[in-house]
DOTOR-169218 format. One record per residue (C-alpha): x, y, z; residue in three letters; residue number from 1. Coordinates in nm, 4 decimals. Last residue first. Layout:
N
[atom [X; Y; Z]; Ala; NUM]
...
// end
This chain:
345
[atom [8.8553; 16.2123; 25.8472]; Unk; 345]
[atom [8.8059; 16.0926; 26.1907]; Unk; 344]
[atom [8.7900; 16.4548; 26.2707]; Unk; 343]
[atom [8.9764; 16.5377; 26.5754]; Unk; 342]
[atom [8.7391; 16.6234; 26.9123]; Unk; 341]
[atom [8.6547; 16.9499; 27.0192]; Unk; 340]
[atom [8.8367; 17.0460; 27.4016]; Unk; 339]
[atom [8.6911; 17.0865; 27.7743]; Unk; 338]
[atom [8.9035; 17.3750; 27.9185]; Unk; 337]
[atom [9.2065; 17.3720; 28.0615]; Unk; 336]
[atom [9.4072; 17.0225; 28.0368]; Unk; 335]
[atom [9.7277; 17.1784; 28.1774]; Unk; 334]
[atom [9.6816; 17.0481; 28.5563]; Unk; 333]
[atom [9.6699; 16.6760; 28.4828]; Unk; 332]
[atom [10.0387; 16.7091; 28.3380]; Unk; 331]
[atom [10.1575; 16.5156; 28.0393]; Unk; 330]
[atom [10.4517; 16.2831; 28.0174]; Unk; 329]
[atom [10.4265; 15.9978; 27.7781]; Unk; 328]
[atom [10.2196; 16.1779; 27.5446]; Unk; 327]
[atom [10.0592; 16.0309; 27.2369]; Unk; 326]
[atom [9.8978; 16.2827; 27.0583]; Unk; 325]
[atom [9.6080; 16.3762; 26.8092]; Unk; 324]
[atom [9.5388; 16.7662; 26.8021]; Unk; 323]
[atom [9.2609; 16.9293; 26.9766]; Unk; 322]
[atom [8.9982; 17.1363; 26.8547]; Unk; 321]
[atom [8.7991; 17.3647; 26.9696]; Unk; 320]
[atom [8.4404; 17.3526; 27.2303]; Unk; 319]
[atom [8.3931; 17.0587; 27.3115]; Unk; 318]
[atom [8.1062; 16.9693; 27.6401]; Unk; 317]
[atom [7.9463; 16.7138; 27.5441]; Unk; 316]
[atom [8.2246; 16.5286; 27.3802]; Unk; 315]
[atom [8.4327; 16.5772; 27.6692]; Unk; 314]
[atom [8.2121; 16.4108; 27.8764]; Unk; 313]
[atom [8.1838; 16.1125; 27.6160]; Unk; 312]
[atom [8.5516; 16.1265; 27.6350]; Unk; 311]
[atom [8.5880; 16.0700; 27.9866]; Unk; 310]
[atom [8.2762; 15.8058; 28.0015]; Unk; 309]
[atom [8.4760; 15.5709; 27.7466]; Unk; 308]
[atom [8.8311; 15.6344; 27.9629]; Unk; 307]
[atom [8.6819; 15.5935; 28.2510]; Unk; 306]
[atom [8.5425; 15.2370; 28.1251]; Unk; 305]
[atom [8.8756; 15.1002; 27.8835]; Unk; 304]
[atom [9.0174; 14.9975; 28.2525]; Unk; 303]
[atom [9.3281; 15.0517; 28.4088]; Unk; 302]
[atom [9.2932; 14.9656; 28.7943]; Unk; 301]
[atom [9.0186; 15.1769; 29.0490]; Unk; 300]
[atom [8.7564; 15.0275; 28.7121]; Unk; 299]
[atom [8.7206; 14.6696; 28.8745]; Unk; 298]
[atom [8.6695; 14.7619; 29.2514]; Unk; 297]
[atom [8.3783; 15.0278; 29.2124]; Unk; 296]
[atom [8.4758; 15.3857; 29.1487]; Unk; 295]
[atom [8.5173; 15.5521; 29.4919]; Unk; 294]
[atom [8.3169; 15.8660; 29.6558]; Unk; 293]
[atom [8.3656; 16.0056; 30.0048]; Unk; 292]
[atom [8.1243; 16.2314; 30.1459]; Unk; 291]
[atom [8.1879; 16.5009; 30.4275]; Unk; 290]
[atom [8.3196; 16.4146; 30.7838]; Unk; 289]
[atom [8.6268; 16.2152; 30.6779]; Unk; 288]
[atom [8.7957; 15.9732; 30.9307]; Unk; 287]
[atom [8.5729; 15.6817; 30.8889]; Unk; 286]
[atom [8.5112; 15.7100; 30.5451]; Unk; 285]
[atom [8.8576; 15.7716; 30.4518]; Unk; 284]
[atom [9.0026; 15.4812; 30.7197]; Unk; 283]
[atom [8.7325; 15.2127; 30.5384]; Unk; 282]
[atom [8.8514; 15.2866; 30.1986]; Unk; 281]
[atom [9.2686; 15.2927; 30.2699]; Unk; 280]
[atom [9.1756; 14.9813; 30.4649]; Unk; 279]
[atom [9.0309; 14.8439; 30.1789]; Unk; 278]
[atom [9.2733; 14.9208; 29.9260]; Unk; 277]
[atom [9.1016; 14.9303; 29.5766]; Unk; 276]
[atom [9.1857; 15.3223; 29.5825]; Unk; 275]
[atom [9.5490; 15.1799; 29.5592]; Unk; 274]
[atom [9.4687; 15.1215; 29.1451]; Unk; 273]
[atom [9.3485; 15.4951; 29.0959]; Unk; 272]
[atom [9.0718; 15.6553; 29.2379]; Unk; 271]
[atom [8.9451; 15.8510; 29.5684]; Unk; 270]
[atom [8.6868; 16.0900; 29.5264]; Unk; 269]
[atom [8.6349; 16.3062; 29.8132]; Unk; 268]
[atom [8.3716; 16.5675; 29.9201]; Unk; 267]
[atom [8.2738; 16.8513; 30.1134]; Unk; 266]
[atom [8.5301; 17.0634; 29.9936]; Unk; 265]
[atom [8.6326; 17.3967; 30.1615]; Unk; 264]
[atom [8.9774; 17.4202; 30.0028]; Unk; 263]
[atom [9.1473; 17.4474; 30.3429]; Unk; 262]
[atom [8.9665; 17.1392; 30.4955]; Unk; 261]
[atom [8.9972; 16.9253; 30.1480]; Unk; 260]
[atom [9.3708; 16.9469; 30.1550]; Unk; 259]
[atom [9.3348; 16.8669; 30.5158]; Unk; 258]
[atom [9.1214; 16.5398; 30.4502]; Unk; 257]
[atom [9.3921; 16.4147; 30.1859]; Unk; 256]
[atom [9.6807; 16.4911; 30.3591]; Unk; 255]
[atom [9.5779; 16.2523; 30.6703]; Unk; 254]
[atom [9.3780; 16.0014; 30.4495]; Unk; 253]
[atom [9.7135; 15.9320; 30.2083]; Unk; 252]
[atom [9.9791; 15.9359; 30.5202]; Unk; 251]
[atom [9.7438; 15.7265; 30.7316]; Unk; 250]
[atom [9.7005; 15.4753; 30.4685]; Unk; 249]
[atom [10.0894; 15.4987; 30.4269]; Unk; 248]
[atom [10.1740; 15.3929; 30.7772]; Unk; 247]
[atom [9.9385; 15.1473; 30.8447]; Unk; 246]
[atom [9.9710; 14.9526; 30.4626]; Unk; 245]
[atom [10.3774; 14.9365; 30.6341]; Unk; 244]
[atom [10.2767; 14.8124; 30.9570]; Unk; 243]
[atom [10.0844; 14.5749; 30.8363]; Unk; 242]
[atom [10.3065; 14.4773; 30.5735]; Unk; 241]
[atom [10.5996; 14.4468; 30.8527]; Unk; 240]
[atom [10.3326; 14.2720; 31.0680]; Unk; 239]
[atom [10.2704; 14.0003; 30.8299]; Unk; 238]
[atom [10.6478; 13.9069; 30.7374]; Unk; 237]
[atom [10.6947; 13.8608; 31.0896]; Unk; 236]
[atom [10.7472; 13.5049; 31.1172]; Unk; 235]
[atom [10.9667; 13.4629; 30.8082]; Unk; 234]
[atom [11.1783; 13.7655; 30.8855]; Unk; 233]
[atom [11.2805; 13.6528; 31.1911]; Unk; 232]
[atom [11.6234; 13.4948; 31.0524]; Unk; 231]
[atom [11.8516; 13.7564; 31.2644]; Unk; 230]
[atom [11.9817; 13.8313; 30.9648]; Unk; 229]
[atom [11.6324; 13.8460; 30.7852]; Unk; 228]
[atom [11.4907; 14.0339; 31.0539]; Unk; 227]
[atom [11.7820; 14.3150; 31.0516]; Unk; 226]
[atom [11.7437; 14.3287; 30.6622]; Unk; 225]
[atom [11.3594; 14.3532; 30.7263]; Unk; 224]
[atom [11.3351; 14.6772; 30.9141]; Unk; 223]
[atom [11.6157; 14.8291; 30.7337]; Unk; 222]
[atom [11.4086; 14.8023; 30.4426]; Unk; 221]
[atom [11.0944; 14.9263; 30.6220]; Unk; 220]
[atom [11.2557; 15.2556; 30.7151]; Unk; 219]
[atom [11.3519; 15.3314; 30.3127]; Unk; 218]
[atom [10.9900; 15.2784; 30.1999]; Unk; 217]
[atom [10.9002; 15.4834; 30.4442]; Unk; 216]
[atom [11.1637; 15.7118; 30.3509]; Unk; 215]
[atom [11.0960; 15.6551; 29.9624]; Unk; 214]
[atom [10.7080; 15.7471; 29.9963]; Unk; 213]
[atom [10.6833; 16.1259; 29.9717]; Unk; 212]
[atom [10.3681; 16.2933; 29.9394]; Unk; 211]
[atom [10.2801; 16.6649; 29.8998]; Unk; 210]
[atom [9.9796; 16.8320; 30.0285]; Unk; 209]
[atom [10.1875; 17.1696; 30.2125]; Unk; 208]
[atom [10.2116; 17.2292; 30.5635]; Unk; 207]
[atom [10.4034; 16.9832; 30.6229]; Unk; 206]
[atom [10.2780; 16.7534; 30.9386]; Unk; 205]
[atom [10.1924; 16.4226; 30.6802]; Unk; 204]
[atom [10.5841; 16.4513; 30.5434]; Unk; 203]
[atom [10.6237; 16.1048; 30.5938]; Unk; 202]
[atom [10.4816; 15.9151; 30.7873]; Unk; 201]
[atom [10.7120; 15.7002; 30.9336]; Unk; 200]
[atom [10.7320; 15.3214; 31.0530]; Unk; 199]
[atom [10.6584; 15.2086; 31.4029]; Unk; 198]
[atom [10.6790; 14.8102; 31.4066]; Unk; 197]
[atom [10.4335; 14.6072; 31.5367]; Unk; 196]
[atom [10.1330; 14.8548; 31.5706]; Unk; 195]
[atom [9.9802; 14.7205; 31.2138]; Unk; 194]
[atom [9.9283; 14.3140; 31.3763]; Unk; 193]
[atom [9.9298; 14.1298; 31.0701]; Unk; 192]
[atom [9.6628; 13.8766; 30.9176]; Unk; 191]
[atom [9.5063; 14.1609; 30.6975]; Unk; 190]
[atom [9.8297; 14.2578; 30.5904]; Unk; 189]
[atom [9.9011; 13.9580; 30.3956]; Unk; 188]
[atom [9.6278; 14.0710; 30.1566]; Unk; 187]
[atom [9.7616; 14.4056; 30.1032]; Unk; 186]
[atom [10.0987; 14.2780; 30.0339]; Unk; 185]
[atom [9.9186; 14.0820; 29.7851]; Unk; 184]
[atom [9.7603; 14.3310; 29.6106]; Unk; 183]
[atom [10.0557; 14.5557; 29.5582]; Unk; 182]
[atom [10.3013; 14.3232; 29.4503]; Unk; 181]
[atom [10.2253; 14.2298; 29.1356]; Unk; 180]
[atom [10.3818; 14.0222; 29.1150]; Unk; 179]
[atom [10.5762; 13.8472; 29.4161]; Unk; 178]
[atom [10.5745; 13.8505; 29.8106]; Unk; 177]
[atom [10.9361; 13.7889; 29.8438]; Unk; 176]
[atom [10.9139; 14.0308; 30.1517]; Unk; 175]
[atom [11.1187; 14.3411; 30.0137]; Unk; 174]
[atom [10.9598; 14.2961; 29.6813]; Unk; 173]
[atom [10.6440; 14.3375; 29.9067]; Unk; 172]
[atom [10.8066; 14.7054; 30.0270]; Unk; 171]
[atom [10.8283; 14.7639; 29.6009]; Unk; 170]
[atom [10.5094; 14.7193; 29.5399]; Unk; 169]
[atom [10.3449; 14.9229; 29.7924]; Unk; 168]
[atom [10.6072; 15.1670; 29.7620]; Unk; 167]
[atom [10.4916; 15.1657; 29.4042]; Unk; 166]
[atom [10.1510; 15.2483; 29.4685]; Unk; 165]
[atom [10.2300; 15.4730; 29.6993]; Unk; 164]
[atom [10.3669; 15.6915; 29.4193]; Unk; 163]
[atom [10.7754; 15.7228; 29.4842]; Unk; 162]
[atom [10.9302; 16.0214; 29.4844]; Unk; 161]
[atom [10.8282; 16.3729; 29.5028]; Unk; 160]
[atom [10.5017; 16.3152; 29.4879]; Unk; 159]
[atom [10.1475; 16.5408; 29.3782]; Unk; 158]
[atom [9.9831; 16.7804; 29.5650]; Unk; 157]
[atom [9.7233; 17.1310; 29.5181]; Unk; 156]
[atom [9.6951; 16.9748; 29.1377]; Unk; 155]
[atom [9.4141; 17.1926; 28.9888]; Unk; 154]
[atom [9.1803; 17.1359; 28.7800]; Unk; 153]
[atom [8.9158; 17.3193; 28.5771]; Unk; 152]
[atom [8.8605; 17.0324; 28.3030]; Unk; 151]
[atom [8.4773; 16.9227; 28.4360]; Unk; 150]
[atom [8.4331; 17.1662; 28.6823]; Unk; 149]
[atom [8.5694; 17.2584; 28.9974]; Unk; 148]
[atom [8.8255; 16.9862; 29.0901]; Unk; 147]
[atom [9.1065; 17.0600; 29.3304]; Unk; 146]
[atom [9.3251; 16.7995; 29.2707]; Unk; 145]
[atom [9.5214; 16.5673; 29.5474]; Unk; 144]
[atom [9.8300; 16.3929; 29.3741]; Unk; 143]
[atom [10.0176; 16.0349; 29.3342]; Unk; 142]
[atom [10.1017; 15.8855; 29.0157]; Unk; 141]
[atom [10.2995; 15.5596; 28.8764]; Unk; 140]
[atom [10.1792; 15.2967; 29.0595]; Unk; 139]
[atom [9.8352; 15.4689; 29.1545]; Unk; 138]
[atom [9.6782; 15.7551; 29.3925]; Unk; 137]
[atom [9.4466; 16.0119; 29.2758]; Unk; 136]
[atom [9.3129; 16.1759; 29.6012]; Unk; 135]
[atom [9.0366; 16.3877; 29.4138]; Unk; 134]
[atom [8.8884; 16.7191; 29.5920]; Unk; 133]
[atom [8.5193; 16.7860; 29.4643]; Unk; 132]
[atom [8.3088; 17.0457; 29.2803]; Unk; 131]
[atom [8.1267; 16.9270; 29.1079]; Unk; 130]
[atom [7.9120; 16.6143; 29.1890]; Unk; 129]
[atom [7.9328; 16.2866; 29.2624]; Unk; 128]
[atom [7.8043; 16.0207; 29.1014]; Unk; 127]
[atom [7.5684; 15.7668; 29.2838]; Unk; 126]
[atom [7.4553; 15.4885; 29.0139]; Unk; 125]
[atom [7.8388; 15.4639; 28.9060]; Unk; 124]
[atom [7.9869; 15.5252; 28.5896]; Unk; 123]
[atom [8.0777; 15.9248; 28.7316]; Unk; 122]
[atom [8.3639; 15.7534; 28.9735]; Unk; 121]
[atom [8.5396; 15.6811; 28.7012]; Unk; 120]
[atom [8.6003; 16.0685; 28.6205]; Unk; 119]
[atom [8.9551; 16.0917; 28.7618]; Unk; 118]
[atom [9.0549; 15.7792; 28.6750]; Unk; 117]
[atom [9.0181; 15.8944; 28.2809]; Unk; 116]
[atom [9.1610; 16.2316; 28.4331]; Unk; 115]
[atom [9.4782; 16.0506; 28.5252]; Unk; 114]
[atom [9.5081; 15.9073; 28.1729]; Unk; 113]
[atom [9.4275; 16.2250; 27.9707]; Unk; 112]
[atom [9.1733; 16.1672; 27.6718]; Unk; 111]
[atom [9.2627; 16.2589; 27.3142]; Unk; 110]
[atom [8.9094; 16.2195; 27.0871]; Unk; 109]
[atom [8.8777; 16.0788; 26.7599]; Unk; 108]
[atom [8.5393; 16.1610; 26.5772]; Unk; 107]
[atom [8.4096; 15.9269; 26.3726]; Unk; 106]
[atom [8.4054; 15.8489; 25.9941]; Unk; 105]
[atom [8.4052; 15.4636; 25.9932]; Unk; 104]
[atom [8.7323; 15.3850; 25.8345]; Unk; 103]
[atom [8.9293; 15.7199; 25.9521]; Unk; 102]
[atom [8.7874; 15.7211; 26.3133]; Unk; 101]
[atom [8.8816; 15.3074; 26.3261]; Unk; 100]
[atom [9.2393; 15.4389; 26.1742]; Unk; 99]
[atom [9.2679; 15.7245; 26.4389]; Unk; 98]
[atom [9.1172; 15.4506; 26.7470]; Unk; 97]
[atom [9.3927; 15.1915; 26.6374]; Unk; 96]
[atom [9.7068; 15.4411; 26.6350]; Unk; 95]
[atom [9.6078; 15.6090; 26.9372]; Unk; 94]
[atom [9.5646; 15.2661; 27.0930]; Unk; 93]
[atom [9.8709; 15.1214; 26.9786]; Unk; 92]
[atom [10.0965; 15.4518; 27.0260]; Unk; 91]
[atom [10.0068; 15.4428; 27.3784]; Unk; 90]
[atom [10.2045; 15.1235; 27.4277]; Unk; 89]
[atom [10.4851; 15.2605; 27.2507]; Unk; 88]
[atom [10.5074; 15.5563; 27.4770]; Unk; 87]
[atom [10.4551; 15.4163; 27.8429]; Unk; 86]
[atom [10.2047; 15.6280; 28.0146]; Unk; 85]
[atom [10.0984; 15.9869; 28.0479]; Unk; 84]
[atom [9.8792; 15.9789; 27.7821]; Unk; 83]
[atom [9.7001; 15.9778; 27.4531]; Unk; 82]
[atom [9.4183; 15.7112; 27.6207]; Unk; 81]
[atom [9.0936; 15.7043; 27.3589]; Unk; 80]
[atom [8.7978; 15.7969; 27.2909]; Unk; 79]
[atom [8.6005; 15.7153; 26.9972]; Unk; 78]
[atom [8.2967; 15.8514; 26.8763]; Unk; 77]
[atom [7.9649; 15.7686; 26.7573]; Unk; 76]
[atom [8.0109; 15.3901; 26.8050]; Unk; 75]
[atom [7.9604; 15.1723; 26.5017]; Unk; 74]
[atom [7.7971; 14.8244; 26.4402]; Unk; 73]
[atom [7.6754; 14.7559; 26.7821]; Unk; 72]
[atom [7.5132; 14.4894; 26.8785]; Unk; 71]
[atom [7.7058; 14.4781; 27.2447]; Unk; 70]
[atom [7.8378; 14.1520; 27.1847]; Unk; 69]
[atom [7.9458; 14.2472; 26.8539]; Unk; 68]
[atom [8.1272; 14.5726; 26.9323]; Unk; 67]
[atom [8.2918; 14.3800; 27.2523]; Unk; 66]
[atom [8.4405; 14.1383; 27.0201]; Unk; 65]
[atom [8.5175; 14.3371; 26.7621]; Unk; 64]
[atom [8.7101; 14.5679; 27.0236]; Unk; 63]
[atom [8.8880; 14.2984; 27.2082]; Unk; 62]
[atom [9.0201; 14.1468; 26.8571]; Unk; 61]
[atom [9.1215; 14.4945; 26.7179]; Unk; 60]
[atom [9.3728; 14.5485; 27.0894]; Unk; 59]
[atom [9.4775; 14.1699; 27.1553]; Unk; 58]
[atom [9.7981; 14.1444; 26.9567]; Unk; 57]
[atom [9.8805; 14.5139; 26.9070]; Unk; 56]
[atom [9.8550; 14.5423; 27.2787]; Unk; 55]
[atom [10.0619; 14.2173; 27.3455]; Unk; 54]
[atom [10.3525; 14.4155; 27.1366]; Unk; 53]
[atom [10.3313; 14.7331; 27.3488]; Unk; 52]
[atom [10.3666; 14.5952; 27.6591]; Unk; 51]
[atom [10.6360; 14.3567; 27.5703]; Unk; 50]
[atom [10.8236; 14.6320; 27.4255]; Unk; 49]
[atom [10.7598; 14.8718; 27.8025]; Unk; 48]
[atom [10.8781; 14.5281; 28.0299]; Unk; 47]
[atom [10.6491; 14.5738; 28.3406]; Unk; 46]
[atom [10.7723; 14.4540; 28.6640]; Unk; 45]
[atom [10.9177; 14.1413; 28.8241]; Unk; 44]
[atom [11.0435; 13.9858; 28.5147]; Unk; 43]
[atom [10.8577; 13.7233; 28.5021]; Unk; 42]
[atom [10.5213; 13.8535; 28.6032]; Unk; 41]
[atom [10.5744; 14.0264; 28.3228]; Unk; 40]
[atom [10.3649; 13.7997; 28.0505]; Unk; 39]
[atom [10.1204; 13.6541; 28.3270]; Unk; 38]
[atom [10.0078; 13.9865; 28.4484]; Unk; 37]
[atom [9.9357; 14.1384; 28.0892]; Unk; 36]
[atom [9.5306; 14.1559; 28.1760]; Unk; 35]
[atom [9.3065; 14.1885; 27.9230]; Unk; 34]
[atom [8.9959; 14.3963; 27.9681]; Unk; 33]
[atom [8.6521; 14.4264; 27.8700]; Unk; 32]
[atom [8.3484; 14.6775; 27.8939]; Unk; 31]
[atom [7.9937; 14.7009; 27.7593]; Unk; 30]
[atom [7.6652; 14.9078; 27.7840]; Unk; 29]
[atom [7.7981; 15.1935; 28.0605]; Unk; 28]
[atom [7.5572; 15.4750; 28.0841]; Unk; 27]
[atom [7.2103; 15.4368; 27.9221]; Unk; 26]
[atom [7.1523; 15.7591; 27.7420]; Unk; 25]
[atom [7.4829; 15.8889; 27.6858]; Unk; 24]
[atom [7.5830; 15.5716; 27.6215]; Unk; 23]
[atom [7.9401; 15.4316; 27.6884]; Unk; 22]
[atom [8.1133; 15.1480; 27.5158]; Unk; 21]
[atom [8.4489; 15.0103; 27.6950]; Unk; 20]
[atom [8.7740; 14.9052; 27.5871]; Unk; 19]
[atom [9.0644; 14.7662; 27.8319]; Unk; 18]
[atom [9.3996; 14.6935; 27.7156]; Unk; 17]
[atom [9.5986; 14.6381; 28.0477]; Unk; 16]
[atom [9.9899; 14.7089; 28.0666]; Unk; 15]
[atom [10.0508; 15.0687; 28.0736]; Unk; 14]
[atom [9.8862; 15.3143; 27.8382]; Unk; 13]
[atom [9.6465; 15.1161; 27.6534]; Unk; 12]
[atom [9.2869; 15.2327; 27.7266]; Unk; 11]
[atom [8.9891; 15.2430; 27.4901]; Unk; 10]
[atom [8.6713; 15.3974; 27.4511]; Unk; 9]
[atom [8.4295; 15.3868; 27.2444]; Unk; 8]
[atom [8.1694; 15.6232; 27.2572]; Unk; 7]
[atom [7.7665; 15.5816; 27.2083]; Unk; 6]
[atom [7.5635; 15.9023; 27.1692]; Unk; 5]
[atom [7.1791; 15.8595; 27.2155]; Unk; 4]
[atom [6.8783; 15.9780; 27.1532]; Unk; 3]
[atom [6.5863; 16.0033; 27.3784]; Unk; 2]
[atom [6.2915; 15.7301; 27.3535]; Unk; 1]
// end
């Protein structure tokens, strides 16, 4: 039987702690993840200290949990998320992984959030292959990537404004649809009629793969202040998220398929939490003539997976070292080549 490495990975940059265990042999073994919903639901959004305190809380439990489920005593390496995302909350799982690489002599690697998402399409049966064009597309993040080779990206497109993820919250803000927002928009699209209202897409004729969401976002907020006065609002709640979900799927698909015209890529990886979106799935197949290629539903949101198989990647492939971080801004486009992982010692 061929050796294996096993990495653990874990995620913490927003508001889900997810860890994972990845074979290099096997693939995926284990995963789990714990939700923060409930605790911000509250406030209508995330609340960063709240964040970071339920990760300390549930972080070393998830892990021995998932280590002794799996039967496994001690990965090979760790992997873990050292950013973009909120700053405290990153802290926890750089933090956690450094002290587990200190205690049981492992190697500590730095993974990139977006590139986590990135690579979550490898975990599944059919991978694709280098080289692609990636429509990463979340709450906080937005952008079409040229990718080569593992760590030769390039961002052709990113926002200026708001990620379509958070239009997508924010327009079901707009309709008292709740938290998170997103999903249930979504969901009360499906009963809408999407040619109701004729909403904007922005910026899909420029010649360049940028996004912009704030004028859609903008159009649909006049759009309901006139129903609400009128006291309409109630009864077309449906279309307007309809029409909305319309507008932006055919902004994402529309960019994304020219972006992969003039780079001469035959295939598309959508990920990120709004690569869950079903229309968003079914328009991209439909629409694009080469192949399309998602993660499955559970690892398009934060999840301790991408970032297991990331690092195991970057394992493979090191080459010098990198120093530990936490990074609340970092761009996708900077990560260069494939990098050695930190001594746990």
């Amino acid at each position: 039987m061929a050796s294996q490495t096993i990495t653990l990975g874990i995620e913490t940059s927003c508001d889900e702690t997810g860890v994972a265990l990845f074979s290099s042999r096997d693939g995926l073994i284990a995963h789990a993840l714990h939700s923060q919903v409930d605790l911000h639901a509250a406030y209508g959004g995330v609340v960063p200290e709240i964040a970071s305190r339920d990760h300390v809380r549930m972080l070393l439990p998830l892990i021995q949990r998932l280590m002794r489920d799996a039967g496994i005593e001690k990965p090979d390496a760790i992997a873990y998320t050292a950013g973009p995302g909120l700053v405290g909350a990153l802290m926890v799982g750089s933090g956690m992984a450094n002290a587990l690489g200190l205690a049981w002599d492992r190697p500590v690697l730095a993974v990139h959030h977006m590139e986590g998402h990135l690579l979550a399409p490898m975990l599944e049966n059919e991978p694709p292959s280098f080289p692609f064009l990636a429509l990463l597309v979340s709450g906080g993040h937005t952008m079409l990537i040229a990718v080569r080779e593992l760590g030769d990206y390039r961002v052709l497109g990113t926002t200026l404004d708001d990620a379509a993820g958070e239009a997508f919250d924010k327009t079901a803000k707009l309709l008292d649809l709740g938290y998170p927002g997103g999903p249930l928009l979504a969901a009360l699209a499906e009963t809408g009629d999407d040619s109701a209202f004729s909403f904007p897409r922005p910026m899909l004729n420029r010649p360049n793969f940028d996004f912009s969401f704030s004028g859609l976002k903008t159009a649909v907020m006049i759009e309901v202040k006139g129903l609400r006065a009128s006291g309409e609002l109630a009864a077309r709640r449906a279309d307007i998220a309809a029409s909305f979900q319309r507008a932006a799927v055919d902004t994402l698909v529309g960019k994304t398929i020219k972006a992969a015209q003039a780079e001469g890529l035959d295939r598309v990886v959508v990920a990120g939490g709004v690569g869950a979106n079903r229309l968003l799935r079914r328009d991209m197949a439909e629409r694009f003539a080469g192949d399309v290629f998602y993660p499955r539903f559970e690892f398009c949101t934060d999840n301790g997976a991408m970032i297991a198989i990331a690092g195991a990647m970057r394992l493979a492939e090191a080459e010098q070292a990198e120093e530990i971080r936490a990074t609340a801004r970092w761009s996708l486009d900077t990560l260069g080549v494939p990098v050695a992982p930190t001594p746990g010692t």
